[in-house]
C-alpha positions in Angstrom: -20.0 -10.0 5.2 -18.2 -8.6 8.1 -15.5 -5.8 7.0 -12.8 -5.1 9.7 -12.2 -1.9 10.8 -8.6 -0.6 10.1 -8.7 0.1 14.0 -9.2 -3.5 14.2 -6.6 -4.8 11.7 -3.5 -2.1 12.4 -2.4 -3.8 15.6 -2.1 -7.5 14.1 -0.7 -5.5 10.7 2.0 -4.1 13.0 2.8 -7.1 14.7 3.2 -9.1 11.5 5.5 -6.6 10.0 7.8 -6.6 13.0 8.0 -10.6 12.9 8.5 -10.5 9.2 11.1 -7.8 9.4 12.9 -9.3 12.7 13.2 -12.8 10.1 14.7 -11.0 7.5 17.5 -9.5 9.7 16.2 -6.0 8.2 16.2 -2.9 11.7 16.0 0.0 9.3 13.8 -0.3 6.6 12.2 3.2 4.4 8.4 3.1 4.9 6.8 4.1 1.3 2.9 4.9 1.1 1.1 4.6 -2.5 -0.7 7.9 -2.5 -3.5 8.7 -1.1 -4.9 5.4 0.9 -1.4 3.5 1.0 0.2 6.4 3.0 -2.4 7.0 5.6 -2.1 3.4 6.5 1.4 4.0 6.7 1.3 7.0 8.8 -0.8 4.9 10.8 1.0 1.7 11.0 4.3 3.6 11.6 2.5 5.0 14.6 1.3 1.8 15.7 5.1 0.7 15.5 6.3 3.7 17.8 8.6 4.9 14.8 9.3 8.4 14.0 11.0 8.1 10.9 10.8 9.6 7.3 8.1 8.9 5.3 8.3 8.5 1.5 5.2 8.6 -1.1 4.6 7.5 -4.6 1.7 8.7 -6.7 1.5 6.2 -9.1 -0.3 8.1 -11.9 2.1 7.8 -14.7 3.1 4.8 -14.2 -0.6 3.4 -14.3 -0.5 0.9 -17.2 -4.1 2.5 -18.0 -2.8 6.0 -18.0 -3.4 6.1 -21.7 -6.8 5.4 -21.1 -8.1 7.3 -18.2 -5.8 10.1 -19.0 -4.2 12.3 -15.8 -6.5 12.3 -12.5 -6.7 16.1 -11.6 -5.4 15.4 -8.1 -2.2 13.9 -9.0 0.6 15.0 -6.5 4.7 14.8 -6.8 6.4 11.7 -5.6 8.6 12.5 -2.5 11.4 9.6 -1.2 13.1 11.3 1.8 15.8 8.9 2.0 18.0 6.9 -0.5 16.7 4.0 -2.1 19.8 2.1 -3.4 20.6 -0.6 -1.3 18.0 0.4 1.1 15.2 -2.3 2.9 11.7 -0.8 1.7 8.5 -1.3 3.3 6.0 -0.8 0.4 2.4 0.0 1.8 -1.6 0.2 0.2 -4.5 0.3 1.3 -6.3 -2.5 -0.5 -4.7 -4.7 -2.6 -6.9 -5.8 -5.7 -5.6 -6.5 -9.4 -1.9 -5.9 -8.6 -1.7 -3.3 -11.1 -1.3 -0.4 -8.1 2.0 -2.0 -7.0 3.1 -2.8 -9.9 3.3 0.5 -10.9 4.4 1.7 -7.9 7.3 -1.0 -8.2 8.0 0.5 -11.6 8.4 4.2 -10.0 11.1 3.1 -7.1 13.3 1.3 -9.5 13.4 4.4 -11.5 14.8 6.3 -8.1 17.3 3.2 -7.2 17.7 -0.3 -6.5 16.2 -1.3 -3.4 18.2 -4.1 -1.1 14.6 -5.3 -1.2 10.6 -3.7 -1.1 8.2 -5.7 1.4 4.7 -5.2 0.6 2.5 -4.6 3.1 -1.5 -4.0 2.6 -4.4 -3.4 4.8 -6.7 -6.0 2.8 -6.4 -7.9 0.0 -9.5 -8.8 -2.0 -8.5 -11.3 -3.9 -9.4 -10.2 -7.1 -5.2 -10.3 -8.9 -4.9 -9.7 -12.2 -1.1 -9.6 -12.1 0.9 -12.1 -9.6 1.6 -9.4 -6.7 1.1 -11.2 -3.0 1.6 -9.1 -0.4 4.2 -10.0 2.4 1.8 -8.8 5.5 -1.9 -8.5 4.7 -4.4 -7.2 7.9 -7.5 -9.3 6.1 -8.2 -10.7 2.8 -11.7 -10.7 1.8 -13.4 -12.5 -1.6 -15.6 -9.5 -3.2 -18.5 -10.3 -5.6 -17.9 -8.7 -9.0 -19.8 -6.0 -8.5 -18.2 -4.9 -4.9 -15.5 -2.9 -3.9 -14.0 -1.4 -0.7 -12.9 1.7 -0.5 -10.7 3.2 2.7 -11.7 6.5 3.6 -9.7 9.1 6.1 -7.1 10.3 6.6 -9.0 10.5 9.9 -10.6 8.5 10.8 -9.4 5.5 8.9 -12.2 3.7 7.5 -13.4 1.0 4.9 -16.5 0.8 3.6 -18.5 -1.0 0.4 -18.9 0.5 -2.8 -20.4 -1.0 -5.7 -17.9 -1.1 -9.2 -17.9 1.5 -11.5 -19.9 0.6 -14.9 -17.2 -0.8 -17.7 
């Protein structure tokens, strides 16, 4: 199976996020990346859009709904929304979209700074594997994985996916 190359999918991403954004009326949304792989692909995709504008990021740890399980990753870093998120248009972005449970954590987190006019989510690839009903809004690919598959993105540069097997349950 083919995986796309992020170089191959940010172009078409962009596009669809400007028709999608154009629909909705909305010129001046906050970009938000879910740390780590969900704000490289949106320091890339605001690139790809010309936009120099500020750049929030979420790391999601404690508002994982497996926190309690896993404990706290070592590399978890502060949260850091540049811009206020009451009544504000949010462009939500992750790398690969897979149970759900990511963005819905990361959902969690931005209601706790405000409450957004409303959050489009935007991912690099889905791989249909939800657990919880999150779609995103503009999706570069969406790929069905065999259990035992993952894809991981890689960077910050260069951006890259790749094939991983699962970890052991």
């Amino acid at each position: 199976m083919h995986l796309p190359s992020p170089a191959e999918l940010l172009p078409r991403l962009a596009a669809d996020l400007r028709l999608s954004l154009d629909r909705r009326g909305i010129t001046d949304p906050g970009f938000v990346g879910i740390h780590t792989g969900g704000l490289w692909v949106a320091k890339a995709l605001l690139a790809e859009l010309g936009l120099d504008t500020p750049l929030g990021s979420l790391d999601v740890s404690f508002y994982r709904d497996d926190f309690t399980q896993k404990g706290l990753h070592p590399q978890v870093r502060p949260s850091a929304l540049p811009f206020e998120i009451d009544g504000r248009h949010l462009v939500l972005v992750d790398d690969v979209l897979m149970s759900g449970r990511t963005v819905r954590a990361a959902l969690n987190e931005l209601f706790d700074y405000g409450r957004p006019a409303s959050v489009t989510l935007v991912c690099l690839l889905d791989v249909n594997a939800r657990e919880l009903p999150i779609q995103p809004d503009v999706v570069g690919a969406t790929l069905s994985l065999a259990p035992t598959q993952r894809v991981k993105l890689t960077g910050p540069t260069p951006l890259a996916l790749e094939y991983r097997d699962a970890p052991a349950a």
